[in-house]
N, C-alpha and C positions, 0 to 999 in steps of 0.2 A: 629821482636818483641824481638825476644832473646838478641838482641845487644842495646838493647833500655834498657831494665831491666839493663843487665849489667851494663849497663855504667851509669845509676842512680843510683844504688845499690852500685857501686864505690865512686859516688858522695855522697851519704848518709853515709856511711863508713866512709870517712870522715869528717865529717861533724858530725856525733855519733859514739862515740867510742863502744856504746851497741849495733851496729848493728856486728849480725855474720853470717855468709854464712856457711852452711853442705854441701858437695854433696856426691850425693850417687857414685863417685866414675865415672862421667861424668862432660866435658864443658871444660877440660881444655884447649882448643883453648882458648874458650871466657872469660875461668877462669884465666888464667896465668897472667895476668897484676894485677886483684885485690890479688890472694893469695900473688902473689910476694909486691905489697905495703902492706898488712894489713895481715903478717903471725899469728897475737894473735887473727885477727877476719876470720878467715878462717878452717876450718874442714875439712878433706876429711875421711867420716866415712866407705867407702870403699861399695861393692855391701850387702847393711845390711841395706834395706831402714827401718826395723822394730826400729832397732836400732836408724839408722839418728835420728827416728823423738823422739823416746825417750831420746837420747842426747839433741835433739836438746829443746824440754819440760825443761829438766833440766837446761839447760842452763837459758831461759826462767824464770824460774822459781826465781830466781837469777841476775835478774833484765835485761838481755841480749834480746835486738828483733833478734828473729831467722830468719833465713828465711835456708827451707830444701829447694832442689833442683835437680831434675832430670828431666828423658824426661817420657811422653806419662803417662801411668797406673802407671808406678814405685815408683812415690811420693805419691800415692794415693791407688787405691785399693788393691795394696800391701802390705799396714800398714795401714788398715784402722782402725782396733782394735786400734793401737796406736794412731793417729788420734782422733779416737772417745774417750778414756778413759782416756790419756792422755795429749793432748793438749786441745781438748776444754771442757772435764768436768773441768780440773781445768783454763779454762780460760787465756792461757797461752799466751803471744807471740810469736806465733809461725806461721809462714807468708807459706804456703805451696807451691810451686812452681813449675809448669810442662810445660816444655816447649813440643809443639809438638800437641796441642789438634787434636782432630778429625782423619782427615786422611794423618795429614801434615808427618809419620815418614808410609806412606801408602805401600811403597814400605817393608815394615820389618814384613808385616802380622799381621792377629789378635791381636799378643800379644804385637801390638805396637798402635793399633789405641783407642784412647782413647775417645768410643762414649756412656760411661755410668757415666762418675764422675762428671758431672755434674748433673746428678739426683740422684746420692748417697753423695754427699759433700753437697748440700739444704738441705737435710733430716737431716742431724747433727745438734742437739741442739748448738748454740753459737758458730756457725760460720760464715762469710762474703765468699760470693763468687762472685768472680770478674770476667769477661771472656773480655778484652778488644778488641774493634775489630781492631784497627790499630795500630800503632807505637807511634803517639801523648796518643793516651790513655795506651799503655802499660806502655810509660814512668811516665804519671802522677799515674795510677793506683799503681805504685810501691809507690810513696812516699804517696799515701794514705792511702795503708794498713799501712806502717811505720807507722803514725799517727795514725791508727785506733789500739785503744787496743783491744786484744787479738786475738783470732785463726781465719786467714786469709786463703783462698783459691785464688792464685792466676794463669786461666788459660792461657797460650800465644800459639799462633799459632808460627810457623815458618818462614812467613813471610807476608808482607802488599803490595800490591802493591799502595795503598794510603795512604797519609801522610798529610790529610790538615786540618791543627788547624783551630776548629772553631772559630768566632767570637770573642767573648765573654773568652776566654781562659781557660774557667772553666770547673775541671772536679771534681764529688762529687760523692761518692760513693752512692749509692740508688739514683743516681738523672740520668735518662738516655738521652740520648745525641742525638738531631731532627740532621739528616746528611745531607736532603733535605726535604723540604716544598710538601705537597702534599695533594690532598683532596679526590679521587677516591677511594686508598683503601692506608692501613697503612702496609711495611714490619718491621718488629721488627727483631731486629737479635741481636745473640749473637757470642760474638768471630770473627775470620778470614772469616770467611763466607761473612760478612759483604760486603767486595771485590764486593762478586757476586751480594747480594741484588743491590749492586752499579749499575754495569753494567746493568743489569735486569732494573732498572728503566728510566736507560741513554737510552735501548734501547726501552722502553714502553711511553716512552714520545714525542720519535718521533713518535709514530703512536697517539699519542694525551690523552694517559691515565698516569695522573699525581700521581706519589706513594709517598707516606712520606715515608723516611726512617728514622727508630729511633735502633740505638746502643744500646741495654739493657746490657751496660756492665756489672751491677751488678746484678744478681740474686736471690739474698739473701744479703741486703733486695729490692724488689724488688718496682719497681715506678710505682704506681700502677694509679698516677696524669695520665701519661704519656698513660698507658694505658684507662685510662675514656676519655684522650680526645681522643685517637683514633677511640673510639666505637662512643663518641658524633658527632664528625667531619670529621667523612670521611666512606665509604663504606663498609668497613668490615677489617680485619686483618689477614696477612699470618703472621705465625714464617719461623724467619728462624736459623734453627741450624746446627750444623756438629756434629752429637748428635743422640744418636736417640729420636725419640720423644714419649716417654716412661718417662715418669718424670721429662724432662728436661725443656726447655723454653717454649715450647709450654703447656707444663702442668701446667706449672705456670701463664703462661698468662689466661688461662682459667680457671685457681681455680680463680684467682682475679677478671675476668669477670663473673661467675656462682652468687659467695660470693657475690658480690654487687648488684645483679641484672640489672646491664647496661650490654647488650649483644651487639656486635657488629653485624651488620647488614650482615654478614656473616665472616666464621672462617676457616683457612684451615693448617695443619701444614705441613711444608716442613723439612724431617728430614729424620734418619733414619729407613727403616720401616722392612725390611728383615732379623733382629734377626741377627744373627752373620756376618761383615763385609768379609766372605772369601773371595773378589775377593782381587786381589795381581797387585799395580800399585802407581803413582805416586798420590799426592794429587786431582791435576785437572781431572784424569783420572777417582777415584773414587766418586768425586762428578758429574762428569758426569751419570757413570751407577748407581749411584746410587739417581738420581736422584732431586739433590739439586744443581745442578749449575745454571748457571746464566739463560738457556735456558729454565732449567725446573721450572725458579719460577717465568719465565714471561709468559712461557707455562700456570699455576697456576692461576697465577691474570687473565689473556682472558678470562681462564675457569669460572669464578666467576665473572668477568666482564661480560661476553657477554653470559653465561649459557650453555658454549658450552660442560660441563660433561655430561647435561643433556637433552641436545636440547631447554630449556626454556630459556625466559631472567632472564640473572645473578639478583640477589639480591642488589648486589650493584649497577648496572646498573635501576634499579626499580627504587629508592629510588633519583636516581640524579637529579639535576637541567634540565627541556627541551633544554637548549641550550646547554648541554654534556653530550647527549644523544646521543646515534649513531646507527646504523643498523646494522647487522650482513653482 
């Protein structure tokens, strides 16, 4: 996803001369071809993310689309003061950008896993947060925010292992994005994760239980169409985040199912639940023990398919057609 931003963000660069790039002072791998073409739209504001994102407002402020740029917490709740007082009280262009969400920089510990800024980046008045789950959307997501005025939140994983442009080629911010058709129950995912929800499905459908998966890559504002018809049309709704689910996607999905009164025929979130991420390992490693990989969210859907948390039949399995209905 990081090489995906880049190289749009290169393309947008030129293409607008108001696009500028800040880094906190990381990326020059993937930084060194745009700083070297575009040295009037490039910054390196050095380890001073406070500062970045104040430059970077200033800038902004002056007709310039920003985009700050660093890995994991360090664009974000780092400076979140400036963030909050700066860039989106005055509605600024200011594109904010962290490469590395969730447990993708996992091996660096705690103060590299980024599984709260998405439920403190929603809470900010007049901002867009974006979390795209592959490569096609990270790349359109970039020239979305560019279009979208003012303060942007943009999150990218590390990497996708799927890359397949839907249909239709269209990608909208607040408008979420169906990855496979499904009617049994609905996974919603945000960000890199998304991967897993994949697999999770590819492997639930061979034993004959059909999952929608929908990409909530926008967060804020969130698609709330997409969730009605999940509740109307299909069995119930898992989230799925690399997050924890404390304010994040799962939280939103359920203020906009409560608020409406359509509740889904059952709700379960798959996230982070264990408070501070100590264990120390690779991305895949900790979405294993920590219980959001691909095993554990088709573990999840059984459980609420076939009632097996509770030894009853699932809710969603209740509610289905007799002819896909099945037995334990």
């Amino acid at each position: 996803m990081r090489e995906a931003f880049v190289r749009t963000l290169t393309s947008l660069a030129e293409e607008d001369a108001r696009v500028v790039l800040v880094t906190g002072d990381v990326g020059f791998g993937v930084l060194a071809d745009y700083a070297r073409r575009f040295p009037r739209q490039f910054l390196n504001a050095g380890i001073s993310e406070q500062n970045m994102t104040g430059v970077a407002t200033g800038l902004a402020l002056t007709g310039r689309v920003v985009y700050t740029y660093s890995i994991g917490n360090f664009p974000t709740l780092r400076c979140l003061e400036q963030i909050r007082n700066d860039a989106c009280y005055h509605r600024a262009n200011v594109k904010v950008v962290a490469v590395g969400g969730g447990f993708s920089y996992g091996a660096l510990g705690i103060s590299h896993h980024a599984t709260e800024d998405l439920a403190i980046m929603r809470s900010l008045p007049d901002i867009t947060v974006v979390a795209p789950g592959d490569c096609w959307e990270a790349e359109h997501a970039t020239r979305a925010i560019h279009a979208h005025s003012g303060a942007c939140y943009l999150r990218l994983d590390r990497a996708s292992i799927y890359d397949a442009q839907p249909d239709d080629g269209e990608f909208r911010i607040g408008r979420a994005r169906i990855v496979r058709e499904g009617r049994d129950i609905t996974l919603i995912c945000a960000g890199g994760i998304l991967d897993e929800a994949r697999i999770a499905a590819d492997a639930l459908a061979v034993e004959g239980i059909q999952c929608r998966v929908v990409s909530m890559h926008t967060l804020k504002p969130l698609d709330s169409a997409a969730i009605f018809a999940a509740c109307a049309e299909t069995g119930g709704i898992v989230t799925v985040e690399e997050h924890t689910v404390v304010g994040g996607l799962g939280s939103a999905v359920a203020e906009v199912c409560l608020e409406s009164g359509l509740l889904p025929r059952c709700f379960k979130r798959v996230g982070l639940r264990a408070g501070f991420s100590s264990i120390v390992g690779d991305q895949s490693y900790l979405r294993h023990c920590y219980g959001m990989d691909a095993d554990a969210i088709a573990t999840t859907v059984r459980a609420l398919i076939y009632g097996a948390a509770d030894g009853a039949l699932g809710v969603a399995a209740a509610v289905r057609e007799p002819q896909a209905q099945r037995t334990r």
